[in-house]
N, C-alpha and C positions, 0 to 999 in steps of 0.2 A: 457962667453956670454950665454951657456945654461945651466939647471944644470946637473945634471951627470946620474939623469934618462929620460934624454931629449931624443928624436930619432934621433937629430940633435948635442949632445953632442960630441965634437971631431971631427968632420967633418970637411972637405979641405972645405974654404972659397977663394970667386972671389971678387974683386972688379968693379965695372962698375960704369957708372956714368948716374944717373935718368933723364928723360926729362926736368926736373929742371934746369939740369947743376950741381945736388947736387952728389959727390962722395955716393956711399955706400958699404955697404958688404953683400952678399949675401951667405948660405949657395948652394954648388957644388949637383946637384941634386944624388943618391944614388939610385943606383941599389939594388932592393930586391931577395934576393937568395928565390928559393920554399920555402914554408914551408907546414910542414908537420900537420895536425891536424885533430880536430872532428869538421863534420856538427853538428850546432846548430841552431834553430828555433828561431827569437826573441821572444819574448814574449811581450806583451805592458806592459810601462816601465821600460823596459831594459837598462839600461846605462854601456858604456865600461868600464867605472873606475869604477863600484858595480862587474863586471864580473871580471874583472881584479884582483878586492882586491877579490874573491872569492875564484880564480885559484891560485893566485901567494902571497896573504896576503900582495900587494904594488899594491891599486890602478892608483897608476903614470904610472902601465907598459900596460895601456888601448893601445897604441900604438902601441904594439905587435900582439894586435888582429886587429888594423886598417894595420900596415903591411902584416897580414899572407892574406889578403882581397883583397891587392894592391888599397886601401882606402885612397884618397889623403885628405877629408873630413873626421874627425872619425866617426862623430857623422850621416853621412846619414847610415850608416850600421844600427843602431838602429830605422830608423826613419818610417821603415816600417815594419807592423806587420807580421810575417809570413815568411819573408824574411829569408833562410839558410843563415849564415855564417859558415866561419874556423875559428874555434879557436884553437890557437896552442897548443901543446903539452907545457909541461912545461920544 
């Protein structure tokens, strides 16, 4: 269902059924253990996946820096200028 650099890859899935009446499957929501890293200042435009592929040389693991945030949105961490984040260690 996801692919294998997903945040969601492997994760316990629930069934429930939508105001529809439609069956669906939802992914189990996922407790973020601390994490450990460096404040960074954004800078204007900053994007997670240029940072990601910077740190990690695989922009797909932008999600690392939206988890180390507790960042349900990835993209507001970016969206204002000036803003510290954590970005994790590697």
């Amino acid at each position: 269902m996801f692919l294998k650099t997903s945040r969601y890859y492997d994760l316990p899935t629930v069934g429930a059924t939508g105001a529809d009446g439609r069956e669906v499957t939802a992914v189990r929501l996922r407790l973020l253990p601390p994490t450990r890293g460096q404040p960074r200042a954004v800078r204007g435009g900053d994007q997670l996946d240029m940072m990601a592929h910077e740190l990690t040389g695989d922009g797909t693991r932008f999600w690392h820096i939206a988890d180390a945030n507790s960042e349900l949105e990835a993209n507001t961490l970016v969206a204002q200028h000036g803003r510290v984040i954590n970005v994790p260690e590697r």
